[in-house]
C-alpha positions as CSV (number, residue, x, y, z in Angstrom):
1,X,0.0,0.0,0.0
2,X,1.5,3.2,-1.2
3,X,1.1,6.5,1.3
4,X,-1.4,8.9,0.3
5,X,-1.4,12.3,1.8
6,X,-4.9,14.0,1.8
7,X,-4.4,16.4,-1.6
8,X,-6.7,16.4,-4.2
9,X,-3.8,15.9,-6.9
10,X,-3.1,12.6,-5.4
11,X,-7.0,11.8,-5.2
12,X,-7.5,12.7,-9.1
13,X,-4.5,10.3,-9.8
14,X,-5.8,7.4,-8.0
15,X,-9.2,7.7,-10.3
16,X,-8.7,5.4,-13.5
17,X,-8.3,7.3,-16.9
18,X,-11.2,6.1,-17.8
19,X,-13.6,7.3,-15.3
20,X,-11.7,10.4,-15.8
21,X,-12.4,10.8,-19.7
22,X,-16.0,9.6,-18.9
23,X,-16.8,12.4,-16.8
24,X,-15.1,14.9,-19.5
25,X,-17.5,12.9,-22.1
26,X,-20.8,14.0,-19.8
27,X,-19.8,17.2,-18.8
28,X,-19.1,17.9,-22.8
29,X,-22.3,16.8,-23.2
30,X,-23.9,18.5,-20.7
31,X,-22.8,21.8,-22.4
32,X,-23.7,20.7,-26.0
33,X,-27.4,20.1,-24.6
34,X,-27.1,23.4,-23.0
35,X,-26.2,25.1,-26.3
36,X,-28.8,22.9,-28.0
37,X,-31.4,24.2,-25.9
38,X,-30.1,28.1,-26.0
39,X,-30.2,27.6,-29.9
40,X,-33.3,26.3,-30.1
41,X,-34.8,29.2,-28.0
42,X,-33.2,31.8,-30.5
43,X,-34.6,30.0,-33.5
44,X,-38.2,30.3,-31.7
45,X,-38.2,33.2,-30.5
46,X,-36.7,34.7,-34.5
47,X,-39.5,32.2,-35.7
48,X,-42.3,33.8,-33.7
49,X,-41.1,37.8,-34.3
50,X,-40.9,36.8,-37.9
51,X,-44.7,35.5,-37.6
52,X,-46.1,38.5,-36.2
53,X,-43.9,40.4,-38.9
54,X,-45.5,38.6,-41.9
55,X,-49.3,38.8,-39.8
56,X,-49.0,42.3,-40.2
57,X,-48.0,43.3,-43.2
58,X,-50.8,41.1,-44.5
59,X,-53.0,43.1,-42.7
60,X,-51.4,45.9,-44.0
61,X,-52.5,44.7,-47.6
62,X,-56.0,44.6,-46.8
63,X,-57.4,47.7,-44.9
64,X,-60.0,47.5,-43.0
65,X,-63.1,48.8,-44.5
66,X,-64.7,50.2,-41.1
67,X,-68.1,49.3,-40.6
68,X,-70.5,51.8,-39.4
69,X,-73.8,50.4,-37.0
């Protein structure tokens, strides 16, 4: 049994490579979901303003003719 004093660089050495490069692999994709989701929010939200944009500029086409009672 080797000696271990309390550090953490000694603690991150004892944990096997591949646990190491497994945790990088989640935490990578952890942050492409976040980007996902932060993209997808943008295109929505252009999506939407664009709607409204095109709703009224058709009504813009056809005026109203104002009915009087």
């Amino acid at each position: 049994m080797k000696q271990r004093n309390g550090d953490l660089s000694s603690i991150l050495l004892d944990v096997p490579a591949s646990v190491r490069q497994r945790n990088n692999d989640y935490r990578g994709l952890l942050k492409m979901k976040r980007l996902g989701q932060e993209l997808n929010y943008m295109v929505l939200s252009t999506a939407f303003v664009l709607h409204i944009y095109d709703f009224v500029t058709i009504l813009k086409k056809f005026p109203q003719k104002r009915i009087h009672a």
